[in-house]
C-alpha positions in Angstrom: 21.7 23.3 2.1 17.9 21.8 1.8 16.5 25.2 3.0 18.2 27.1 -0.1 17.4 24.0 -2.3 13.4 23.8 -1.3 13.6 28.1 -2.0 14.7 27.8 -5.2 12.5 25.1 -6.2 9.4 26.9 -4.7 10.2 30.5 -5.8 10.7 28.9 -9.6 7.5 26.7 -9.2 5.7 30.4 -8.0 6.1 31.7 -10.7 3.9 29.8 -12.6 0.5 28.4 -11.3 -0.3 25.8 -13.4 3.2 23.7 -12.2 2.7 24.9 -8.7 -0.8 22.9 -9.2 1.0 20.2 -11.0 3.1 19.8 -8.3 0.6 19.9 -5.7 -1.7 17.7 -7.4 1.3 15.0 -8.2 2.4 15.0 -4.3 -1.0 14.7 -2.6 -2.1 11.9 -5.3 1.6 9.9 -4.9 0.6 10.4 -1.2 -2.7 9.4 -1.2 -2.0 6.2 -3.1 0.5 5.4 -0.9 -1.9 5.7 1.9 -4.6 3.6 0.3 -2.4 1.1 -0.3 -1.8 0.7 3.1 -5.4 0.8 4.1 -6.6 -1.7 1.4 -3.5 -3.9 2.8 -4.9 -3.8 6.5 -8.7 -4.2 5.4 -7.8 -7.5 3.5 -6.0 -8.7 6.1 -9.0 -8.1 8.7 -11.4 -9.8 6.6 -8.8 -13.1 5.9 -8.1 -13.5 9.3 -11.8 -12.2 10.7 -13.3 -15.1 8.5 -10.5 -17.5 9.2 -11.1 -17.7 12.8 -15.0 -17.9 12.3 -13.7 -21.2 10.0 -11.7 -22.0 12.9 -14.7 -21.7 15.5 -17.0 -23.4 13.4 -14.5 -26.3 12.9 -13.5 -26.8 16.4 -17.3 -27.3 17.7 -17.0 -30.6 14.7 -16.4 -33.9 16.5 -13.2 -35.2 15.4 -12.1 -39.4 15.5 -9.1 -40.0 18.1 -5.8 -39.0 17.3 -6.7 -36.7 14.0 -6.8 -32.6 14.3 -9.2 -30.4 13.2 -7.3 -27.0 13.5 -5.9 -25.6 10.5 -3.3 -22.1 10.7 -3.6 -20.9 7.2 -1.6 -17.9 8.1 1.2 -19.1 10.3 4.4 -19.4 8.3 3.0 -17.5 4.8 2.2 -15.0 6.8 5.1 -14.6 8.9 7.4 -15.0 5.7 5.7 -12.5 3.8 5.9 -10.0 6.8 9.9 -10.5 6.6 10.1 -10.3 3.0 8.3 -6.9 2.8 5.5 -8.1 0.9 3.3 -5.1 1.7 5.9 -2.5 1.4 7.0 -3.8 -1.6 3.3 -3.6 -2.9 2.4 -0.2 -1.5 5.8 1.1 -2.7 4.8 -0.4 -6.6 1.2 1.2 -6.5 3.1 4.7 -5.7 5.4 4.4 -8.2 3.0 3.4 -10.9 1.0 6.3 -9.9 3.6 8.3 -10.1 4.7 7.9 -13.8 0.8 7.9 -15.0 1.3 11.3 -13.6 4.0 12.3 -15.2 2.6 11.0 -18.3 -0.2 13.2 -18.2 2.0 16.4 -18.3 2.1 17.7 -21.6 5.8 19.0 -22.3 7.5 15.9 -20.4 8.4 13.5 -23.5 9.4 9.6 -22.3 
């Protein structure tokens, strides 16, 4: 069923260049957003927890009075809750989306 499906589509998108471009162009940018979502994501999370554990170092070598602590876990529970809840999913799912309709905005005989 897909293989006659993705035949049709491609022969009627064959016949005309410019929307086999448009196409193209709409895919590889929904993908690509997607992607850089993603790697954006994992970047900011490398530098938070990079420069979190140089705070950490840095506060451990501090002499601390009997019975108080000195280590702090920024990213223990928000971070564990927002891995549950999807957070970055959600967010890289939202970008694509958004990209997405810009697209389809910028086609000419497509009326929203």
């Amino acid at each position: 069923m897909f293989p006659v499906l993705f035949a049709r589509l491609t022969g009627w998108l064959g016949g005309s260049l410019v929307a086999l471009f448009g196409a193209w162009k709409s895919v590889l940018l929904v993908t690509a957003m997607g992607f850089l979502a993603i790697v954006a994501y994992n970047l900011i999370v490398d530098v938070v927890q990079e420069s979190l554990n140089w705070a950490l170092t840095k506060a451990g070598t501090i002499p601390v009075p009997e019975g108080h602590s000195s280590v702090f876990q920024f990213t223990g529970f928000v971070g564990w809750f927002m891995g549950v809840l999807k957070i970055p999913e959600c967010m890289s799912f939202i970008i694509s989306m958004v990209g997405l309709k810009f697209l389809l905005r910028k086609i000419p005989f497509l009326k929203w």
